[in-house]
Biopython code that builds the backbone (N, CA, C, O; Angstrom):
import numpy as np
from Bio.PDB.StructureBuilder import StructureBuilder

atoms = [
    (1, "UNK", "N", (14.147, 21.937, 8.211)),
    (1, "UNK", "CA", (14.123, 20.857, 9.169)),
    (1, "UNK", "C", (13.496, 19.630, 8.511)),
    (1, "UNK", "O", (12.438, 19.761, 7.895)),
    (2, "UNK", "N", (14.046, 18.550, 8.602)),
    (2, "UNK", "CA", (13.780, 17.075, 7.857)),
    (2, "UNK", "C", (13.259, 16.653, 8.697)),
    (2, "UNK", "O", (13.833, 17.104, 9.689)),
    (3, "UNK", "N", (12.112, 15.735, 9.137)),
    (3, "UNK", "CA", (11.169, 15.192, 10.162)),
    (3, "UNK", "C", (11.434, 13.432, 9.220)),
    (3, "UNK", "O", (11.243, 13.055, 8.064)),
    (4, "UNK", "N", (11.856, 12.898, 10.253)),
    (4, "UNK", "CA", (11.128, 11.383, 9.641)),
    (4, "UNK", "C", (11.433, 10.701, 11.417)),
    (4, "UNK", "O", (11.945, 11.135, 12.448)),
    (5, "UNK", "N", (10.657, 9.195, 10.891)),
    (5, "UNK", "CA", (10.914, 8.176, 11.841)),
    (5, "UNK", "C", (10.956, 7.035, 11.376)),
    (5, "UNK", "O", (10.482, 6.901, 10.248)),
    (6, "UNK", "N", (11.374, 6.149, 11.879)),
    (6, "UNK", "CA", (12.499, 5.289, 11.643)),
    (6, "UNK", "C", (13.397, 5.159, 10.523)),
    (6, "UNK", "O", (14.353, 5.932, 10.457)),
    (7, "UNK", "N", (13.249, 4.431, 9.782)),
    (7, "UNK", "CA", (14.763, 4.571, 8.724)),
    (7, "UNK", "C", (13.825, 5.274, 7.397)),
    (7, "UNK", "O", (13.982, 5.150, 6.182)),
    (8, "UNK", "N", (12.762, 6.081, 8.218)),
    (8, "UNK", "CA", (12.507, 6.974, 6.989)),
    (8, "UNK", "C", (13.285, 7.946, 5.965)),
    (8, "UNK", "O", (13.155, 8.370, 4.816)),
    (9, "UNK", "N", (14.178, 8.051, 7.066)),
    (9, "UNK", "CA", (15.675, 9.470, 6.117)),
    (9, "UNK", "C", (15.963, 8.491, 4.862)),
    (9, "UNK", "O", (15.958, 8.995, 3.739)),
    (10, "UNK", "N", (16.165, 7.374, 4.986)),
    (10, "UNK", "CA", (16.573, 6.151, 3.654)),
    (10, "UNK", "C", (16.152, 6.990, 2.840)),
    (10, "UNK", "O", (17.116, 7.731, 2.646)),
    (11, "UNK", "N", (15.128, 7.413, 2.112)),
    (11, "UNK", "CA", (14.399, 7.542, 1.040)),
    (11, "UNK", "C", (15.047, 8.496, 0.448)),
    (11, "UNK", "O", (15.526, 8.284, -0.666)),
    (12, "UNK", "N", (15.180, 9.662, 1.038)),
    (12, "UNK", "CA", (15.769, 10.864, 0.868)),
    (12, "UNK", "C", (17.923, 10.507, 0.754)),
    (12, "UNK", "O", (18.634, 11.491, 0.551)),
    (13, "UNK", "N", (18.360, 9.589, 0.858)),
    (13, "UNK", "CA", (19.807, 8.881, 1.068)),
    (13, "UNK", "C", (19.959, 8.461, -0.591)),
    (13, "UNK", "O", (20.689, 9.002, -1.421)),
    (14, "UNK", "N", (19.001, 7.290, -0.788)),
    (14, "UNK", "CA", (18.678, 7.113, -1.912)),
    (14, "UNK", "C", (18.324, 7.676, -2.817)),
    (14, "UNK", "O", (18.648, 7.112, -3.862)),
    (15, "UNK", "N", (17.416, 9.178, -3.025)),
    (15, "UNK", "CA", (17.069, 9.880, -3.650)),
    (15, "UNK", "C", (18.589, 10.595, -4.266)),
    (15, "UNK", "O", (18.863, 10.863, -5.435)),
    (16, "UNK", "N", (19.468, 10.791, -2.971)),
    (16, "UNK", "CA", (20.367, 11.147, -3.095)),
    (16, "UNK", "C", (21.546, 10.658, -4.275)),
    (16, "UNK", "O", (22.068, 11.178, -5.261)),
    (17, "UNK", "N", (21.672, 8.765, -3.238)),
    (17, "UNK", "CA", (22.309, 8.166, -4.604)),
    (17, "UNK", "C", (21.940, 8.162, -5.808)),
    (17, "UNK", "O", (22.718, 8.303, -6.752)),
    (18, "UNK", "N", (20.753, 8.007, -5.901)),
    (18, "UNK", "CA", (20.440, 7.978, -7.623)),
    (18, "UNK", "C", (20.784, 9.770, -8.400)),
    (18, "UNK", "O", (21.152, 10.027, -9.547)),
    (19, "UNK", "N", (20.528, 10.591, -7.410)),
    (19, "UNK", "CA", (20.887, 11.707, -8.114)),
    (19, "UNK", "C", (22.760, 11.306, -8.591)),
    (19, "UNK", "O", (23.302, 11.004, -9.654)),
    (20, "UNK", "N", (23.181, 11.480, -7.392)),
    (20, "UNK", "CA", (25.274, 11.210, -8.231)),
    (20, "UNK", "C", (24.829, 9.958, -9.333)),
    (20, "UNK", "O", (25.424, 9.658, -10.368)),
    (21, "UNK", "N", (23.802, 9.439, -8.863)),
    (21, "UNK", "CA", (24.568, 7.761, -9.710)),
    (21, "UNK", "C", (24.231, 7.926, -11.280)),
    (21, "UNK", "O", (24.748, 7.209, -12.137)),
    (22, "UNK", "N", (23.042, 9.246, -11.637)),
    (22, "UNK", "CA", (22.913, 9.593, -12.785)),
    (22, "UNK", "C", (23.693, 10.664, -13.391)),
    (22, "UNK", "O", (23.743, 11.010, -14.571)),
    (23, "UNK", "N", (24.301, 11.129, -12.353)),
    (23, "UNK", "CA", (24.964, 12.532, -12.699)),
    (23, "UNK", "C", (26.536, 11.756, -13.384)),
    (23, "UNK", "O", (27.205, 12.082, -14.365)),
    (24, "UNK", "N", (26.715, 10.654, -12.398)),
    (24, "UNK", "CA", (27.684, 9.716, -13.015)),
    (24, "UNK", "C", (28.019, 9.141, -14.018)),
    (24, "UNK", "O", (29.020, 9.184, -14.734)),
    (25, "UNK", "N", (27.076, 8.576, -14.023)),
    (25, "UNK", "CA", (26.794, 7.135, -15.231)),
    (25, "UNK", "C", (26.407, 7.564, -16.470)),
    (25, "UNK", "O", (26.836, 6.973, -17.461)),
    (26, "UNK", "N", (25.245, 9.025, -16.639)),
    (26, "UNK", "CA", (25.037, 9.231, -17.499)),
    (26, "UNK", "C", (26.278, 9.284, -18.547)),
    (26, "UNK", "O", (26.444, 8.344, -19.324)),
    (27, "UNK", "N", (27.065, 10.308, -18.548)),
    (27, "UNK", "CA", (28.673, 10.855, -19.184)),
    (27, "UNK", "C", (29.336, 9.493, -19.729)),
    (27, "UNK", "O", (29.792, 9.279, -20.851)),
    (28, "UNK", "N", (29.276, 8.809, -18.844)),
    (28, "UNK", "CA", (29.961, 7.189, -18.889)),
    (28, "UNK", "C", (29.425, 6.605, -20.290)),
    (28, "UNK", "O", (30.169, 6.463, -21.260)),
    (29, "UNK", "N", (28.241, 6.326, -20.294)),
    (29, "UNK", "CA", (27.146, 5.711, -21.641)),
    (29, "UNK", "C", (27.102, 6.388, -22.577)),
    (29, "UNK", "O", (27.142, 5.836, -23.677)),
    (30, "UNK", "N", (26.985, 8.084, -22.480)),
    (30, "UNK", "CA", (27.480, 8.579, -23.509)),
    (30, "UNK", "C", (28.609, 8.419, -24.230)),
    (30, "UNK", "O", (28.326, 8.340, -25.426)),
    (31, "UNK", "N", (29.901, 8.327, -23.994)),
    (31, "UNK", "CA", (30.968, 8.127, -23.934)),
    (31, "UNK", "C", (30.843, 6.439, -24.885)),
    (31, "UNK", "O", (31.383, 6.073, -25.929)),
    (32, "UNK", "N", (30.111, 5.904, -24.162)),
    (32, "UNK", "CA", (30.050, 4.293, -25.072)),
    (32, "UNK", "C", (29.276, 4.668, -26.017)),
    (32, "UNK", "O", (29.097, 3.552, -26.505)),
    (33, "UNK", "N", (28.362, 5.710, -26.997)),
    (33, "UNK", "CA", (27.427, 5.577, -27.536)),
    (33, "UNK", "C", (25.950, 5.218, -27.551)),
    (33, "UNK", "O", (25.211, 5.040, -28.520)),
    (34, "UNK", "N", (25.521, 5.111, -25.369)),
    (34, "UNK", "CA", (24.637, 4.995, -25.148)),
    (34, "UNK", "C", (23.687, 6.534, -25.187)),
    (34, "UNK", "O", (24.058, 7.507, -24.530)),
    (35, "UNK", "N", (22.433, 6.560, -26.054)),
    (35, "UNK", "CA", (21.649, 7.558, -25.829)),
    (35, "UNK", "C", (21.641, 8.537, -24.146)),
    (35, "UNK", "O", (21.469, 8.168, -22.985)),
    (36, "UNK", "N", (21.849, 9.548, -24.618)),
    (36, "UNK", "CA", (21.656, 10.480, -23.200)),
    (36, "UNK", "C", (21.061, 10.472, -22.253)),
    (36, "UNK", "O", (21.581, 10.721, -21.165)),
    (37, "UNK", "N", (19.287, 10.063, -22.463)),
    (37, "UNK", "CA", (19.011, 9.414, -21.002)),
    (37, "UNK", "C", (18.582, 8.623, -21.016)),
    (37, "UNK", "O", (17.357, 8.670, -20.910)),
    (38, "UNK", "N", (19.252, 7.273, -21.158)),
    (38, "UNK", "CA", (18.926, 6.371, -20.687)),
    (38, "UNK", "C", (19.810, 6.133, -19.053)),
    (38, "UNK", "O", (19.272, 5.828, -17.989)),
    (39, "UNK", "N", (21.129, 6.358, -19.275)),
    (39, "UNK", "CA", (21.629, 6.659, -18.310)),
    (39, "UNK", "C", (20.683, 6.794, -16.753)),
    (39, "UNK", "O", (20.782, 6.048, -15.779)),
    (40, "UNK", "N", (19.668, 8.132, -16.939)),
    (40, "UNK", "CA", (19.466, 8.747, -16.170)),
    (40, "UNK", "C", (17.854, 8.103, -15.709)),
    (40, "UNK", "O", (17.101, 8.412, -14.786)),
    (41, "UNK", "N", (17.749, 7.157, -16.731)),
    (41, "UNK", "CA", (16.379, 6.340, -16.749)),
    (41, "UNK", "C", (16.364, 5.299, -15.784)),
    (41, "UNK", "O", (15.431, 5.048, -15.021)),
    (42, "UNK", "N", (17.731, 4.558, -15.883)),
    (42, "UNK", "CA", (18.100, 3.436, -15.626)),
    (42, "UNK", "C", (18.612, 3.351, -14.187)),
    (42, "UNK", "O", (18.612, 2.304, -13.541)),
    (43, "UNK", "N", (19.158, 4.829, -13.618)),
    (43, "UNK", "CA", (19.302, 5.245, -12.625)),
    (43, "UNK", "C", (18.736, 4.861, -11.744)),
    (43, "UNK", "O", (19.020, 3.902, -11.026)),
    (44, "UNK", "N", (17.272, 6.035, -11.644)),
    (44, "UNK", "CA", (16.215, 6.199, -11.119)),
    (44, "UNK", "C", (15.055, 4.979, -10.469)),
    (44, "UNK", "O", (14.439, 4.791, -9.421)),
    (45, "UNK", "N", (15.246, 4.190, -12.086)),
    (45, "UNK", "CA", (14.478, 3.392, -12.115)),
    (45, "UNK", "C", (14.763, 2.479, -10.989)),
    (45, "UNK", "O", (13.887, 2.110, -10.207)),
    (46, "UNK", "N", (15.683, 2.214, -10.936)),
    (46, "UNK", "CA", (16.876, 0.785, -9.593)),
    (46, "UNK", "C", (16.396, 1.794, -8.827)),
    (46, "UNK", "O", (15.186, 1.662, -8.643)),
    (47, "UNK", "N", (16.894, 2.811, -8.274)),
    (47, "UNK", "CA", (16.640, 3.970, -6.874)),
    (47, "UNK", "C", (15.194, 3.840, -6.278)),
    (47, "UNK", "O", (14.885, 3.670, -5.099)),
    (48, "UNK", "N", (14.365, 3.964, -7.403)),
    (48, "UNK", "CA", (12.824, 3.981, -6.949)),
    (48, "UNK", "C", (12.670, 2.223, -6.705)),
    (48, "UNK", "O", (12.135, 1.909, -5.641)),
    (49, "UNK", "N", (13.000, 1.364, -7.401)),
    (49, "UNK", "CA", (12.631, 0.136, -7.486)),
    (49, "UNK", "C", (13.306, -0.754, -6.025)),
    (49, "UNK", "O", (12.928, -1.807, -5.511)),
    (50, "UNK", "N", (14.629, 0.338, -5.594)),
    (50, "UNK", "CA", (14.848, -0.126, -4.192)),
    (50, "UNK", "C", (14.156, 0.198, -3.027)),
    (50, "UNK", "O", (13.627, -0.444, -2.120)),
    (51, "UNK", "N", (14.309, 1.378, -3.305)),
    (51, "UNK", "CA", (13.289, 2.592, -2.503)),
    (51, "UNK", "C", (12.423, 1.886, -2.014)),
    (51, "UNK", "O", (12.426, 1.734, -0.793)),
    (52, "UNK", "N", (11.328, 1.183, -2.903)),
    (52, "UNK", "CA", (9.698, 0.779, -3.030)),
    (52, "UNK", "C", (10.047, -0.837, -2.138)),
    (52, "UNK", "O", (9.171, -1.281, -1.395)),
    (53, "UNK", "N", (11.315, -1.564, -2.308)),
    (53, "UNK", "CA", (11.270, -2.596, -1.824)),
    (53, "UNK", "C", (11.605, -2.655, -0.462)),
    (53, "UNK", "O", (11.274, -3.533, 0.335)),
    (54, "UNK", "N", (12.385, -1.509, -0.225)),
    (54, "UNK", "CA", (12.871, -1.608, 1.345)),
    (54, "UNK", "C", (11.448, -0.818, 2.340)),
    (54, "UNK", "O", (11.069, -1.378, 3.369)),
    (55, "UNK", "N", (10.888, 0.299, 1.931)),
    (55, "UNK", "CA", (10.406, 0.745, 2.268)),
    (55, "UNK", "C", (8.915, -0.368, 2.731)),
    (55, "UNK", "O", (8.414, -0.480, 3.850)),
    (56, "UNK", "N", (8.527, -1.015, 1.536)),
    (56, "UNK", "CA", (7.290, -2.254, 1.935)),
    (56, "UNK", "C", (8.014, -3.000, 3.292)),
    (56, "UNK", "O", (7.479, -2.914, 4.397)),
    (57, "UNK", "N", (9.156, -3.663, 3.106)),
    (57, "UNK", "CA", (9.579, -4.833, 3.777)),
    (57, "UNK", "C", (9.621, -3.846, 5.308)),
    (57, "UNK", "O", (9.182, -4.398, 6.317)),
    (58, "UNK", "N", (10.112, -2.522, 5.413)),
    (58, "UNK", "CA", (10.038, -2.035, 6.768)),
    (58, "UNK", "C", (8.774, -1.458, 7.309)),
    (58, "UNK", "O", (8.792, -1.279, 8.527)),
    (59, "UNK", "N", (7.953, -1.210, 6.837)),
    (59, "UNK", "CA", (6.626, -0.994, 7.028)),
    (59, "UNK", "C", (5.344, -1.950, 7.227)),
    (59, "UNK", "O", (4.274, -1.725, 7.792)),
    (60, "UNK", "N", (5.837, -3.118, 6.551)),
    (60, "UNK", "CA", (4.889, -4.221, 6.299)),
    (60, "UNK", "C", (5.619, -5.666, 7.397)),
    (60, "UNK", "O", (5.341, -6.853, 7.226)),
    (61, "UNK", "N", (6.648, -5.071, 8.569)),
    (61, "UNK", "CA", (6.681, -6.104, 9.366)),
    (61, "UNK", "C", (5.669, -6.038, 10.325)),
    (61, "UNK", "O", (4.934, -5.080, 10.565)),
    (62, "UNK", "N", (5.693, -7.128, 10.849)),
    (62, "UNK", "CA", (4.248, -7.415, 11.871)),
    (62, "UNK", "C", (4.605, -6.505, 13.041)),
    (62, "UNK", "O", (5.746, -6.044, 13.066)),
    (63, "UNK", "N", (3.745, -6.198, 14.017)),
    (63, "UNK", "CA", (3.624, -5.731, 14.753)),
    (63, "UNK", "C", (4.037, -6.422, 16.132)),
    (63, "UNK", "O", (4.527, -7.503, 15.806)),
    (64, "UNK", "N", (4.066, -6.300, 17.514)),
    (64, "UNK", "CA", (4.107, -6.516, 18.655)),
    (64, "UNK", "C", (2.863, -6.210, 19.409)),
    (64, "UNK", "O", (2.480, -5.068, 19.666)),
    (65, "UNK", "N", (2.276, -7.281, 19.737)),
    (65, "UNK", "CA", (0.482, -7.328, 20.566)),
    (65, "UNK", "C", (1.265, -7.401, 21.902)),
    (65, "UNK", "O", (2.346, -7.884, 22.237)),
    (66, "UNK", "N", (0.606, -6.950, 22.317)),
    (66, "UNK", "CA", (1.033, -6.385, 24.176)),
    (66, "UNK", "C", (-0.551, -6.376, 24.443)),
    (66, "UNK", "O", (-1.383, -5.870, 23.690)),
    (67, "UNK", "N", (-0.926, -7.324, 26.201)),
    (67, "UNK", "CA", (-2.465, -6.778, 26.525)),
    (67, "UNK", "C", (-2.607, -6.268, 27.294)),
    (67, "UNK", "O", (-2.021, -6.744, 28.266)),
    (68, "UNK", "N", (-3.186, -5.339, 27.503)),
    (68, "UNK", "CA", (-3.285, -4.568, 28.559)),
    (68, "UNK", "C", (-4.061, -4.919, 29.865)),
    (68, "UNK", "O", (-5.257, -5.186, 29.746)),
    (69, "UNK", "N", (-3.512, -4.942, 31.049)),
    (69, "UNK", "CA", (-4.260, -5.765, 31.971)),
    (69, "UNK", "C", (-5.348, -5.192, 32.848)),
    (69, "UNK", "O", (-6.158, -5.805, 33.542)),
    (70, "UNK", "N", (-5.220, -4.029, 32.694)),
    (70, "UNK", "CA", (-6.306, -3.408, 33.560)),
    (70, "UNK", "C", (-8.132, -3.111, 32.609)),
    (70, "UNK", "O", (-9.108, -2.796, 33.290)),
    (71, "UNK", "N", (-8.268, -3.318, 30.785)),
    (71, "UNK", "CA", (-8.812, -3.011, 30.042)),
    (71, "UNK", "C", (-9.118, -4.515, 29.650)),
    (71, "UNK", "O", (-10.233, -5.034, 29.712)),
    (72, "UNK", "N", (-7.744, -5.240, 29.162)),
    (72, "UNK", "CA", (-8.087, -7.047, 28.742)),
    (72, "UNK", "C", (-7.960, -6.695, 26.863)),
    (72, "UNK", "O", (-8.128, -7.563, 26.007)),
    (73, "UNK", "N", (-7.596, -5.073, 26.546)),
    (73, "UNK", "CA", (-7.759, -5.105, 25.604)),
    (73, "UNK", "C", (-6.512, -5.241, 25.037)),
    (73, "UNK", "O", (-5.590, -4.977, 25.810)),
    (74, "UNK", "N", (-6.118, -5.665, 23.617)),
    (74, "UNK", "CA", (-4.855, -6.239, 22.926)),
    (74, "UNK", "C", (-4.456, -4.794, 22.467)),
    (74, "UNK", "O", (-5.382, -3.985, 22.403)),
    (75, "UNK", "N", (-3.273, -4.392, 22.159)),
    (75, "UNK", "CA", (-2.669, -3.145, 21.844)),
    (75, "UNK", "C", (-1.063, -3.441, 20.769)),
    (75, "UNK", "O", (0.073, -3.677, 21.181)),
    (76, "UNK", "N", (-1.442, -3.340, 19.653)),
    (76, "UNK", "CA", (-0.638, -3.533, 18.719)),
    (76, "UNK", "C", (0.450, -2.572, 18.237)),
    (76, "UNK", "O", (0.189, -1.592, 17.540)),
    (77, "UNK", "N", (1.832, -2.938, 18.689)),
    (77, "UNK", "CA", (2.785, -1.640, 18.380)),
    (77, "UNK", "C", (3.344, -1.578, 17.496)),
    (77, "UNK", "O", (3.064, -2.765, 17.321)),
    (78, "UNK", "N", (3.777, -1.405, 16.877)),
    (78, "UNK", "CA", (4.598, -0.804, 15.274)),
    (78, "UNK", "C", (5.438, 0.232, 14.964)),
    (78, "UNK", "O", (5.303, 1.447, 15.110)),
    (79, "UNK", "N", (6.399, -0.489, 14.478)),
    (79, "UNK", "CA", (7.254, 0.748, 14.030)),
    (79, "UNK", "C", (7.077, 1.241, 12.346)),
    (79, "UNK", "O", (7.104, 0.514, 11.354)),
    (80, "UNK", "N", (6.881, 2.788, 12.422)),
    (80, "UNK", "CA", (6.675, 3.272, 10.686)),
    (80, "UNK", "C", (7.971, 4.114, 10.631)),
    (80, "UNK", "O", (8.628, 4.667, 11.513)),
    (81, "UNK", "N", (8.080, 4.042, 9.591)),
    (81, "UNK", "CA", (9.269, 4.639, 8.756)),
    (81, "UNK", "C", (8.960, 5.463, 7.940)),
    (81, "UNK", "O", (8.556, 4.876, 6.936)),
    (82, "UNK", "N", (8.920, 6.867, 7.786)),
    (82, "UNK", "CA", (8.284, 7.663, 7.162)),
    (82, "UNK", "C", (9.073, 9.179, 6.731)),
    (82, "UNK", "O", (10.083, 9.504, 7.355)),
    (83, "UNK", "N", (8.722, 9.747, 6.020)),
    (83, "UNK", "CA", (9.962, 10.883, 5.926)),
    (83, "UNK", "C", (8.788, 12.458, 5.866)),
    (83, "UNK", "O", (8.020, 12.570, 4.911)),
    (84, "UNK", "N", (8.812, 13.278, 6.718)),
    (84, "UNK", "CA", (7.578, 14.445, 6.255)),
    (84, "UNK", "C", (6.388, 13.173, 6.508)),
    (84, "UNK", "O", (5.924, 13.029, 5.377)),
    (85, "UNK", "N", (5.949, 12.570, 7.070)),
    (85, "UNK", "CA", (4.864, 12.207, 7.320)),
    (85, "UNK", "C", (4.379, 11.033, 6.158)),
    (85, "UNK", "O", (3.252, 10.588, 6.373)),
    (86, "UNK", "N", (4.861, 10.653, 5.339)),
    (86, "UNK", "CA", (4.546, 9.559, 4.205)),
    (86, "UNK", "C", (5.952, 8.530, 4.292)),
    (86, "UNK", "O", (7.162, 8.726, 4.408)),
    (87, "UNK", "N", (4.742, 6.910, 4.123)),
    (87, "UNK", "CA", (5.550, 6.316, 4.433)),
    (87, "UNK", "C", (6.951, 6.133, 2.874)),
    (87, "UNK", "O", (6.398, 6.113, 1.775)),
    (88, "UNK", "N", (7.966, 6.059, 2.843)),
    (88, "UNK", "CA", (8.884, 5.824, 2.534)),
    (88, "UNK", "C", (9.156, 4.877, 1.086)),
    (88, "UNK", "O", (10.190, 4.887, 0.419)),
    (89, "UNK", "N", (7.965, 4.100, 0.831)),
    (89, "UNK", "CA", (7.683, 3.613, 0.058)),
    (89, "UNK", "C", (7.039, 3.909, -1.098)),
    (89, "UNK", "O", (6.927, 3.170, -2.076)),
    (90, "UNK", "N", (6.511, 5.294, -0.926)),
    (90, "UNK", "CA", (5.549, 5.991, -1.781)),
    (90, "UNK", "C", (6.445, 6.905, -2.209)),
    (90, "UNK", "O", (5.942, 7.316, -3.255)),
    (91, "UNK", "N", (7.796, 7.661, -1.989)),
    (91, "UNK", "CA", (8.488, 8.451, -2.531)),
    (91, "UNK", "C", (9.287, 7.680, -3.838)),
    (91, "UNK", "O", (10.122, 8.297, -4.500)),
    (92, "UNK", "N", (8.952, 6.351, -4.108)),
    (92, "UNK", "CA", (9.263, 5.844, -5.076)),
    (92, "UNK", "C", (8.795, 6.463, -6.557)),
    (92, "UNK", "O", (9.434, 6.582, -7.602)),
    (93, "UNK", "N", (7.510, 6.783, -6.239)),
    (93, "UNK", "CA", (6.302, 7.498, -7.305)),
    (93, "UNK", "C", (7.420, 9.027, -7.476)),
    (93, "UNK", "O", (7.428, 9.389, -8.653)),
    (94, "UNK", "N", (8.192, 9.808, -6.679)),
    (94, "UNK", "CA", (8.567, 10.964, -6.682)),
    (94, "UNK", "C", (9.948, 10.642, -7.834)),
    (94, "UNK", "O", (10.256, 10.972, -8.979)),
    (95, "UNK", "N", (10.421, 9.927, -6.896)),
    (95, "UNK", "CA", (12.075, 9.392, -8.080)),
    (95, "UNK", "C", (12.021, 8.978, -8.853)),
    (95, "UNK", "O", (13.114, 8.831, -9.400)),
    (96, "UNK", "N", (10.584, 8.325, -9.743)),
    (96, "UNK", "CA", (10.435, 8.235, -11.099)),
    (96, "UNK", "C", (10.153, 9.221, -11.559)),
    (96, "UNK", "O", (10.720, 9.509, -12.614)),
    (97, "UNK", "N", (9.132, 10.208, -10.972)),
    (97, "UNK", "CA", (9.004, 11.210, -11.312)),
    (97, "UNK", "C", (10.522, 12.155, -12.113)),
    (97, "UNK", "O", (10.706, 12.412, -13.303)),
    (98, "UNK", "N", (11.118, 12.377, -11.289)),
    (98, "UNK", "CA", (12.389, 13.417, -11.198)),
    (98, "UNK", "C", (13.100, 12.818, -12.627)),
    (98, "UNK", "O", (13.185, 13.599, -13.574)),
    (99, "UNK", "N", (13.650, 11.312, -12.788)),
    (99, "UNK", "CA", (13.507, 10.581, -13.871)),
    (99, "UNK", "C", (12.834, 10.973, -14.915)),
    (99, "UNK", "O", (13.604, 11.120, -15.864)),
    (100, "UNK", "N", (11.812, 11.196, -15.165)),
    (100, "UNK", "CA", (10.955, 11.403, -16.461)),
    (100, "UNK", "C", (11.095, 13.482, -15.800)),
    (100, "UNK", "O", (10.455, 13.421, -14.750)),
    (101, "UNK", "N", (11.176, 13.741, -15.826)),
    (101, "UNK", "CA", (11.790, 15.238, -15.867)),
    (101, "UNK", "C", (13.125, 15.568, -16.666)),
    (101, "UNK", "O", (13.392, 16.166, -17.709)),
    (102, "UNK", "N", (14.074, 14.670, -15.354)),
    (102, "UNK", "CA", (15.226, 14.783, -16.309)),
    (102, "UNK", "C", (15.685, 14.388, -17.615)),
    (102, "UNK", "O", (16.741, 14.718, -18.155)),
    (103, "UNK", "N", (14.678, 13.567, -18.107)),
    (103, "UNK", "CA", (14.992, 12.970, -19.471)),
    (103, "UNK", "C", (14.134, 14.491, -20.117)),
    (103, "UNK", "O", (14.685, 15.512, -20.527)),
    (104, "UNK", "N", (12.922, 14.258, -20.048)),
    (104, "UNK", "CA", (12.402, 15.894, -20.525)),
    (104, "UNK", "C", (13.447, 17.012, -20.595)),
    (104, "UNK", "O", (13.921, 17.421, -21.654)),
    (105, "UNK", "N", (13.758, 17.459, -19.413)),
    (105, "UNK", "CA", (14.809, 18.292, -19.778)),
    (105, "UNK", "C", (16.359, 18.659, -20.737)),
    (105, "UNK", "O", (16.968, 19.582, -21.277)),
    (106, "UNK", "N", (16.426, 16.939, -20.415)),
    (106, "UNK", "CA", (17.624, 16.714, -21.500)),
    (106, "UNK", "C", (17.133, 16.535, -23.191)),
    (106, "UNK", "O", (18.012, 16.632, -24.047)),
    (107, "UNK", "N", (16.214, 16.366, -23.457)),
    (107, "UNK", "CA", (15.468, 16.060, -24.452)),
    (107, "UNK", "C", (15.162, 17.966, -25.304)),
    (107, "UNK", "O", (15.324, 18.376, -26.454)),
    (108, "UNK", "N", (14.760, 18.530, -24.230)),
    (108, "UNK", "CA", (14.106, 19.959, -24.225)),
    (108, "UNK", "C", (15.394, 20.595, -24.816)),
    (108, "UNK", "O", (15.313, 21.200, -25.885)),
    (109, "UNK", "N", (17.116, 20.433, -23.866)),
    (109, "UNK", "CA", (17.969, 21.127, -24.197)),
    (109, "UNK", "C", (18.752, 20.584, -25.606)),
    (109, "UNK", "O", (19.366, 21.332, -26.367)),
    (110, "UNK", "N", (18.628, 19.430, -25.745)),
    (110, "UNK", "CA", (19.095, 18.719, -27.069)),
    (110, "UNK", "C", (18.405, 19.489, -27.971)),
    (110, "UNK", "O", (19.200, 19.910, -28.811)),
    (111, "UNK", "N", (16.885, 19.996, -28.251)),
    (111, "UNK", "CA", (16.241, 20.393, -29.375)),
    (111, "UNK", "C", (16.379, 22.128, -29.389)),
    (111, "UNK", "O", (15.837, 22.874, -30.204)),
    (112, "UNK", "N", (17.201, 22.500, -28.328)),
    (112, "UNK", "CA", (16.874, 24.322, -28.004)),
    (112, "UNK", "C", (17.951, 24.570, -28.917)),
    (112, "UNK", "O", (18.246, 25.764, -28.864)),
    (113, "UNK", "N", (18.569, 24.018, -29.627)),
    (113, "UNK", "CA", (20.419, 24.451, -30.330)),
    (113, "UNK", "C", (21.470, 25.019, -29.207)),
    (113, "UNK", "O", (22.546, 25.490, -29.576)),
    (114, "UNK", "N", (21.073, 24.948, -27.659)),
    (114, "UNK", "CA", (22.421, 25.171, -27.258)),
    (114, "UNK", "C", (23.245, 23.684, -27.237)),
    (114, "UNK", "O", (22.869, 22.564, -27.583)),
    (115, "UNK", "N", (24.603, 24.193, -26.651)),
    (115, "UNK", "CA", (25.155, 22.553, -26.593)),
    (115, "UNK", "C", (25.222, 22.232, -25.300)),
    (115, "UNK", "O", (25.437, 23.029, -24.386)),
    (116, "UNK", "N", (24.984, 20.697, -25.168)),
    (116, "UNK", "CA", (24.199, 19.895, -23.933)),
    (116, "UNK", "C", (25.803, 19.791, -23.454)),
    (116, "UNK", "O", (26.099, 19.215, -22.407)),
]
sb = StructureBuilder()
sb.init_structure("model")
sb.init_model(0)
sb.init_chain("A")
sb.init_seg("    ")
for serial, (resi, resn, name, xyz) in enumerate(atoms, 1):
    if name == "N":
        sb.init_residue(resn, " ", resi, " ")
    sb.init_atom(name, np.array(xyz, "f"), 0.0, 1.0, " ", f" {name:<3s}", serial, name[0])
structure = sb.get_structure()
């Protein structure tokens, strides 16, 4: 079961695209004589670097002050966007992560003598 609120699922959409978009692109650059992962560097990197921008801009809009009339006290509402309980913006740190894995791994299987 996936828990988020508001356009928290994004993160996990995106996580998504950058997975095809490296699974894609990588083959492609090879093919031109681009090193193996950079592909998969270059991916990630845009994925997380969108990730991190949409996620601030939906989290970091202002709020709605409403006062309450029976208290006089101000009550500030907000919408968060979050996926599993973290906001959406911080899974950026995860998709670089996965990034510097997959280059590890491709790196790991290049030096094992099977063929990549």
């Amino acid at each position: 079961m996936i828990i988020w609120s508001g356009w928290g699922m994004l993160s996990a959409l995106i996580a998504g695209a950058g997975l095809v978009g490296s699974v894609l692109l990588d083959p492609a650059l090879a093919r031109l004589g681009v090193p193996t992962p950079t592909g998969v560097i270059l991916v990630w990197i845009v994925a997380a670097g969108f990730n991190w921008w949409l996620g601030t801009r939906l989290n970091n809009r202002p709020g709605r002050e409403l006062l309450d009339p029976r208290t006089g006290q101000t009550v500030i509402l907000r919408s968060r966007h979050t996926l599993f309980w973290i906001p959406m913006q911080y899974y950026s740190v995860l998709m670089v992560l996965l990034g510097v894995l997959a280059i590890i791994g491709a790196m790991h299987a290049g030096t094992s003598g099977r063929p990549v």
